[in-house]
C-alpha positions in Angstrom: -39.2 -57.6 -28.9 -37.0 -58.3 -31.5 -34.5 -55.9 -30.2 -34.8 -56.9 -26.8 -33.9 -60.1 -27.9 -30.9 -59.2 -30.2 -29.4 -57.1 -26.9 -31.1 -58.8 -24.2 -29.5 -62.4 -25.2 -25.8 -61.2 -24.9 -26.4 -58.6 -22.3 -27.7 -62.1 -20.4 -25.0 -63.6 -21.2 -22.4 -61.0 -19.7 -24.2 -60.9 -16.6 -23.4 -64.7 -16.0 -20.0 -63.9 -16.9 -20.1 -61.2 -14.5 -21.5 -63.4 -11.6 -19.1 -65.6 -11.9 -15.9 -62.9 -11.7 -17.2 -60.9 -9.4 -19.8 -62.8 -7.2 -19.2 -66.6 -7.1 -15.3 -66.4 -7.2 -14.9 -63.5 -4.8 -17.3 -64.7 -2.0 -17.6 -68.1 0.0 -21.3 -69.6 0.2 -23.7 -67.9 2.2 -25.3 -64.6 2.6 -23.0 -62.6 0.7 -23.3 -64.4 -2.5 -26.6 -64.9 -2.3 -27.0 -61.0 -1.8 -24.5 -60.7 -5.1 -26.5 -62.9 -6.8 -29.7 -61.2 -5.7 -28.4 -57.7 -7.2 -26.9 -59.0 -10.5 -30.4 -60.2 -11.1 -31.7 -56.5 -10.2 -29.2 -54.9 -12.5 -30.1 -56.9 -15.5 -33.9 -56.7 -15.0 -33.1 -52.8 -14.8 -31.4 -53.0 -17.6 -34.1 -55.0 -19.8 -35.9 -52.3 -18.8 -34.1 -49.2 -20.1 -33.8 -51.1 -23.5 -37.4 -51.6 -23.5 -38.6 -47.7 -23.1 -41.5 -46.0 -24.0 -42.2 -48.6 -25.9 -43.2 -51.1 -23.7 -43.1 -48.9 -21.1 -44.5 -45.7 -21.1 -42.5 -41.9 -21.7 -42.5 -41.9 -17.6 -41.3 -45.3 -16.5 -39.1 -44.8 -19.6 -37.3 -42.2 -18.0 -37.2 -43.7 -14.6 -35.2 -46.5 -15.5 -33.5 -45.2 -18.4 -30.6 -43.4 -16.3 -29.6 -46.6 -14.2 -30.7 -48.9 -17.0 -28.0 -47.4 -19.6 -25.3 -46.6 -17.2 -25.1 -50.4 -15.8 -25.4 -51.5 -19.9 -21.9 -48.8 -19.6 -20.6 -50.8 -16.9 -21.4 -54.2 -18.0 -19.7 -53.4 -21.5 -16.4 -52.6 -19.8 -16.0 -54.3 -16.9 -16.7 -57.2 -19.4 -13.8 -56.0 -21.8 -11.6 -55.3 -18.5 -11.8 -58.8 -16.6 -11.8 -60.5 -20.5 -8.4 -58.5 -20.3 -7.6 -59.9 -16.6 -8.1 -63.5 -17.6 -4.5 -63.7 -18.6 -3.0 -62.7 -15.4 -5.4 -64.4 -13.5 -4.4 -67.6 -14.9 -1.1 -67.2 -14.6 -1.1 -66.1 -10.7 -3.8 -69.1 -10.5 -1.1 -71.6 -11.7 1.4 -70.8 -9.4 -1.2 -72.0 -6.8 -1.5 -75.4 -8.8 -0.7 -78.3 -6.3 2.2 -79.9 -5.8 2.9 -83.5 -7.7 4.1 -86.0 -5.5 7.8 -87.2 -7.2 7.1 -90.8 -8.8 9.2 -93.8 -6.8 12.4 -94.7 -8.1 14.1 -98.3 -7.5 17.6 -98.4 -5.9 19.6 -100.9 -5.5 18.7 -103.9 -3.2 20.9 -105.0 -0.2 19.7 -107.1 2.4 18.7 -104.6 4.4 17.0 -102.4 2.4 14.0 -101.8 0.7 13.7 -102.6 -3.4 12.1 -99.0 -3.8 12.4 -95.8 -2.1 10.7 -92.6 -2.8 12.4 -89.8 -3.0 10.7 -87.4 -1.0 11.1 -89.8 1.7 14.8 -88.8 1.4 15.3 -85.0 1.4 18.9 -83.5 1.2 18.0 -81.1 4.7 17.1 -84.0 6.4 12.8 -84.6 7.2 10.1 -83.0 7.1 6.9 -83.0 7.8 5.3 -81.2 5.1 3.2 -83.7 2.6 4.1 -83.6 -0.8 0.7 -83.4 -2.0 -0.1 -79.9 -0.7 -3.7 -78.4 -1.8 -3.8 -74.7 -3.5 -4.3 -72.4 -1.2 -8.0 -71.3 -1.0 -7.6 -68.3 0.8 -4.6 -67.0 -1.5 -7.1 -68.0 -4.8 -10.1 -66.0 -3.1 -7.8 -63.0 -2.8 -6.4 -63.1 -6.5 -10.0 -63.1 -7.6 -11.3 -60.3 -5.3 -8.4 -58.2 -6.0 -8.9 -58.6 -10.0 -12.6 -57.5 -9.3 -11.4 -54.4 -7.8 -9.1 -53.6 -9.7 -11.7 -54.4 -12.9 -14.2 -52.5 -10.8 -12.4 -49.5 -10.6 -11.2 -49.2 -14.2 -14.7 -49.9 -15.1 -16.1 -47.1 -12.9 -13.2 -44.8 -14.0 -14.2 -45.0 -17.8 -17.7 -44.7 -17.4 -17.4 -41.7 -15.1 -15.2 -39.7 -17.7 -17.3 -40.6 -20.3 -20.8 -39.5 -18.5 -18.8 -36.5 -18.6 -17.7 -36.5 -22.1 -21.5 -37.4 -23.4 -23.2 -34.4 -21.3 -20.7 -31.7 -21.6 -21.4 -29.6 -24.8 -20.4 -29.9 -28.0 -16.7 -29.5 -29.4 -16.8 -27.2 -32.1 -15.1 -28.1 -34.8 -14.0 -26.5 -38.4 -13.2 -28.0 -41.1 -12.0 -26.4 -44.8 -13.3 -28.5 -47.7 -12.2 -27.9 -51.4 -14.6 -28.1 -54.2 -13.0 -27.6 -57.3 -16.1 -26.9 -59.8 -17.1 -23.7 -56.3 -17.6 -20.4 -57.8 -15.9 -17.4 -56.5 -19.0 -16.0 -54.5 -19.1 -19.4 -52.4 -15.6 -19.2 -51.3 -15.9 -19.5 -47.4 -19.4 -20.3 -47.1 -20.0 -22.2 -43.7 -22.2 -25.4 -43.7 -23.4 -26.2 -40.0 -23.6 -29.6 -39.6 -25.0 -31.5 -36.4 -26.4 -34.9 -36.4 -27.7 -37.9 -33.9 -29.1 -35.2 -31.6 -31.2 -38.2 -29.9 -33.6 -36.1 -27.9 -35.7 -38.6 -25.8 -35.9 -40.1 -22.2 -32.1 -38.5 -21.2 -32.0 -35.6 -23.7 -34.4 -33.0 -23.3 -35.4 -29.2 -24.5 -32.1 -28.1 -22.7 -29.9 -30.1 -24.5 -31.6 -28.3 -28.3 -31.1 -25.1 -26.7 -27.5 -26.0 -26.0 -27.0 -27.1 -29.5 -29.2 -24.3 -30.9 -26.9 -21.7 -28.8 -23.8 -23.7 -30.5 -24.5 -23.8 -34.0 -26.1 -19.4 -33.5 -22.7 -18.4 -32.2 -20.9 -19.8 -35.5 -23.2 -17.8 -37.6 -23.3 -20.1 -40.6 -24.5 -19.2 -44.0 -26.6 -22.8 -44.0 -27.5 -25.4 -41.3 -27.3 -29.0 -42.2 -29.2 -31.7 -39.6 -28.6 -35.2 -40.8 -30.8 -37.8 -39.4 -31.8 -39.0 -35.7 -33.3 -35.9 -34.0 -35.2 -38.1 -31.5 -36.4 -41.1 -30.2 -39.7 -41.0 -29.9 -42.4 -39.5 -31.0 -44.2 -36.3 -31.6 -46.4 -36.2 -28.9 -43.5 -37.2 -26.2 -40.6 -34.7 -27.6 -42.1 -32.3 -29.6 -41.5 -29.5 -26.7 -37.9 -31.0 -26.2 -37.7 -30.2 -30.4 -38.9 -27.1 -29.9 -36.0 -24.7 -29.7 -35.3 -25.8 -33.0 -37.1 -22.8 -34.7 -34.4 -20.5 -33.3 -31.8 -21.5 -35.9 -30.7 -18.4 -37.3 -28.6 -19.0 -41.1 -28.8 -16.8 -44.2 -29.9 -20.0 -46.2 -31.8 -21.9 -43.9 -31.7 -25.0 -41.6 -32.5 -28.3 -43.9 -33.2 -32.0 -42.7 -32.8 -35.8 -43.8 -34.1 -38.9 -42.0 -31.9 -41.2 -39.8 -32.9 -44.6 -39.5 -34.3 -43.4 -35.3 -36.7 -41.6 -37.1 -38.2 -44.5 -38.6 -38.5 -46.0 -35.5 -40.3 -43.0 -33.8 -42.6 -41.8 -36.8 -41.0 -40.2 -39.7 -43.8 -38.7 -41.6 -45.2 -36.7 -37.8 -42.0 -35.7 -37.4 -41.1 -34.4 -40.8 -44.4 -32.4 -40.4 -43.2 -30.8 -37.2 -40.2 -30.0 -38.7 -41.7 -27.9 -41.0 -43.6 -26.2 -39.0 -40.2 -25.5 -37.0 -39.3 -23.6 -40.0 -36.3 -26.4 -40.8 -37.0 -28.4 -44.6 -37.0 -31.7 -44.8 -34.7 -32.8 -47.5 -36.6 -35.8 -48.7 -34.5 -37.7 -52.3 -34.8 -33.9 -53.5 -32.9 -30.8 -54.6 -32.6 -27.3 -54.3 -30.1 -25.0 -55.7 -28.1 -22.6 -53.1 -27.8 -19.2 -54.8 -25.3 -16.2 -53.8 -23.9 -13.2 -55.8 -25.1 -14.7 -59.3 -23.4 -18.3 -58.6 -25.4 -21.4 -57.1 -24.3 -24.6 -56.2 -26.6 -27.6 -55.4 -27.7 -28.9 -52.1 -29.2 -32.5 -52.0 -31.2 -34.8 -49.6 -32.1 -38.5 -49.3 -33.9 -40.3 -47.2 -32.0 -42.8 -44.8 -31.8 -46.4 -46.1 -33.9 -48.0 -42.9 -36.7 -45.9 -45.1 -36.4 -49.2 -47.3 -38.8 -50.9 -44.7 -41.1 -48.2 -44.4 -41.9 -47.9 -48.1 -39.6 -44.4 -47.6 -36.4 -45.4 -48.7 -33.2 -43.5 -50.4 -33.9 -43.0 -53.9 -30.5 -40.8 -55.2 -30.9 -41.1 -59.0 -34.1 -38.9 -58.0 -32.6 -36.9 -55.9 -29.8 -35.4 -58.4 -31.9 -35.8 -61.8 -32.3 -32.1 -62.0 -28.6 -31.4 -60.5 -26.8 -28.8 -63.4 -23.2 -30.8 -63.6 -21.3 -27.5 -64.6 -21.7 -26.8 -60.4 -21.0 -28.5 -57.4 -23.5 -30.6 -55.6 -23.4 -30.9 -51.7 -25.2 -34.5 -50.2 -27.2 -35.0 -47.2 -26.8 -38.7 -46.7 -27.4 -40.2 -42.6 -25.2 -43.0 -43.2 -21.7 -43.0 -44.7 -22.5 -46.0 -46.5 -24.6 -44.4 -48.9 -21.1 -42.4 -50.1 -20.7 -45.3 -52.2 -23.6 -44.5 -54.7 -23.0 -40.6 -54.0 -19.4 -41.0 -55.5 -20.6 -43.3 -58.3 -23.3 -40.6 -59.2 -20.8 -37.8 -59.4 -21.4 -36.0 -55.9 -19.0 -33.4 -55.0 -19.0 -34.1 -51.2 -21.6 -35.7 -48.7 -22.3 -34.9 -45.0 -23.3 -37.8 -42.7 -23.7 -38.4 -38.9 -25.1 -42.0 -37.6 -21.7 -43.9 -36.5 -21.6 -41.8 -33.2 -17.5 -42.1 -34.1 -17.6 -45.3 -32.5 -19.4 -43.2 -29.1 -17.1 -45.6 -26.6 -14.1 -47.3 -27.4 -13.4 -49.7 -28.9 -16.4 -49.9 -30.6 -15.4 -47.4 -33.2 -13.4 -50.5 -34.3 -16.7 -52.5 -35.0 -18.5 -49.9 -36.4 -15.8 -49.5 -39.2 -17.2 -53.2 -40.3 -20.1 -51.8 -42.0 -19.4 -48.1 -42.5 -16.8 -46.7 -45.0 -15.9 -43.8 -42.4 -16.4 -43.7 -38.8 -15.3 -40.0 -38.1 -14.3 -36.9 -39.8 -13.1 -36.0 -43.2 -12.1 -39.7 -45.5 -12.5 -40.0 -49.5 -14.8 -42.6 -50.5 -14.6 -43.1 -54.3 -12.7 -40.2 -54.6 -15.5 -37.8 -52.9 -15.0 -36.1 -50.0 -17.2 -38.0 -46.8 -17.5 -35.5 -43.9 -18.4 -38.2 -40.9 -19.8 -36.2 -37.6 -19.5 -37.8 -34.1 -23.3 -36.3 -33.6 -24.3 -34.1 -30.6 -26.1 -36.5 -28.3 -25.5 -40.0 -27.8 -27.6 -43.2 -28.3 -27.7 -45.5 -24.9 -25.6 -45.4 -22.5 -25.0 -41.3 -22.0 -21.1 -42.0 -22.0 -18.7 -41.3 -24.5 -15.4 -42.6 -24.5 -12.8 -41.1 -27.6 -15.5 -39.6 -29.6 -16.4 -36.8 -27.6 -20.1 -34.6 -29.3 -19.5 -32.1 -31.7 -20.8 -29.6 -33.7 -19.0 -29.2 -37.4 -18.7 -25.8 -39.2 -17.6 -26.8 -42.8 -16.3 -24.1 -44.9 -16.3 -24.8 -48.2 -13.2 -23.2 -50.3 -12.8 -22.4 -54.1 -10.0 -25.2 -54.5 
């Protein structure tokens, strides 16, 4: 309820703003706004919905309304941004329409037969006229102004959203990226980290959508798969077929695991034991040393720090007590933020997902508030912060300049 009140209120909020744009100042009373009105209404109950889920809900009416729910929260988001945007030039093509002020009277000089003031509008150089000097704004030329804004909005709107649907459900970019570690021996140089994160499986994401990533990650043939945080929303019982295909992760080291904060939220400890049985090792404020050719390196895990509330929470001191300092250790962290410690502690490089890259911009802005890196390869501290976009999406399935990927890192002997 909480978090139907923390998006519900502003997503209310828009839908007044909304209204007004693009029902109340494009139509003249009657039917038509009151049909407007009637589907704005629809649209944001539809909406409340798809934020509520299986929650509230139920796994089926979930799915129902998640589809239209989250692709009018898409819509809402930019057409807000876009007619924000149109505000400028609709106030300046509004003014023009301002009426006309009526010139004050000015006195003249008296004679005795003429009046002691005259106005001048009375007096025009061409002669009279018969057009008032008070003329109203046009209300036809102001109705137009606002419809055309709407469509032009409308279409923008629609235009972004559409490319982004497909941006979210295409497959994953591949990318690679070459990562220095200076204490690496020898044997490890090239050895290829995997990395995938904020899969999301749930009410849009299904089984189809791990096999696609599954296929992905196969065809890279990495030495070691990395999944940092937020497989799924929801729980066992609802997605554990849709999890399924993760047992088909073929690496010469294995596939490993660290809680997101969506795990939290749809039953950690379940899921970590499914996980397991999936043949993929939860990584939980724990270490294990990577071994090839007589040289190791050390790969480490915490948990995500919404674990905190859960009595679960990132413990990294415990994580790296057993970590040999004369090799390299590699960090599974869900959040960038937790870079900060990792630097402080002395970790080589971490791997993180959670910011989505921002998902649709410009949010990517916003998210850079509370996370060091958004996307991609930064230094925090010094330390190396590899930042995936994830593989799925949370929300809306749209995607706008921070299309999915999947990462191969391949660490070299710098």
């Amino acid at each position: 309820m909480i978090f139907l009140l923390l998006l519900g209120v502003p997503c209310g909020l828009a839908h007044l703003y909304l209204w007004k744009r693009l029902v109340r100042d494009t139509t003249r009373p009657g039917r038509g706004r009151a049909l407007g009105t009637a589907a704005v209404v629809v649209m944001f109950l539809v909406l409340l919905g798809g934020l509520a889920g299986s929650r509230l809900l139920g796994p089926g009416a979930a799915a129902f309304l998640a589809w239209p729910g989250y692709l009018w929260l898409a819509m809402v988001l930019y057409l807000t941004l876009l007619l924000l945007v149109l505000e400028v030039p609709r106030a300046l093509l509004n003014r023009r329409l301002r009426p006309v002020q009526a010139p004050a009277e000015v006195a003249v000089p008296a004679g005795p037969d003429e009046p002691v003031a005259a106005d001048v509008a009375d007096v025009p150089e061409d002669g009279p006229t018969d057009v008032p000097a008070d003329r109203p704004a046009d209300p036809g030329r102001r109705l137009f102004i606002a419809r055309s804004l709407a469509v032009a909005g409308g279409v923008v709107a629609t235009g972004v959203v559409g490319y982004g649907v497909t941006q979210a459900m295409g497959g994953p970019v591949v990318k690679r990226v070459p990562i220095a570690l200076g204490k690496l021996a020898p044997a490890f140089d090239g050895f290829r980290i995997a990395v995938v994160s904020d899969i999301h499986l749930g009410p849009l994401l299904g089984r189809s959508h791990t096999e696609r990533v599954v296929n992905t990650i196969n065809g890279l043939q990495p030495d070691l798969v990395a999944i940092v945080g937020d497989l799924v929303d929801g729980s066992v019982e609802e997605l554990g077929e849709a999890a399924a295909p993760l047992r088909d992760l073929v690496s010469a080291h294995g596939s490993f695991f660290v809680t997101g904060n969506h795990e939290y939220f749809s039953g950690a400890q379940p899921w970590l034991a499914e996980l397991s049985r999936l043949g993929v090792h939860p990584l939980r404020n724990e270490l294990l040393a990577i071994t090839r050719g007589g040289a190791a390196f050390d790969l480490a895990g915490v948990n995500d720090v919404t674990g905190k509330g859960y009595g679960d929470g990132p413990d990294m001191e415990k994580a790296l007590e057993r970590h040999d300092t004369s090799t390299p250790v590699v960090l599974l962290a869900h959040q960038p933020v937790q870079a900060v410690q990792a630097a402080g502690l002395g970790v080589d490089l971490q791997l993180s997902g959670h910011t989505h890259g921002g998902q649709m911009w410009p949010f990517n802005y916003a998210v850079s508030l509370q996370q060091p890196v958004v996307s991609g390869l930064a230094e925090v501290g010094g330390m190396p912060v590899y930042v995936s976009n994830g593989a799925g999406f949370w929300g809306p399935p749209v995607r706008v300049g921070a299309p999915p990927d999947v990462t191969l890192v391949e660490l070299r002997n710098a």
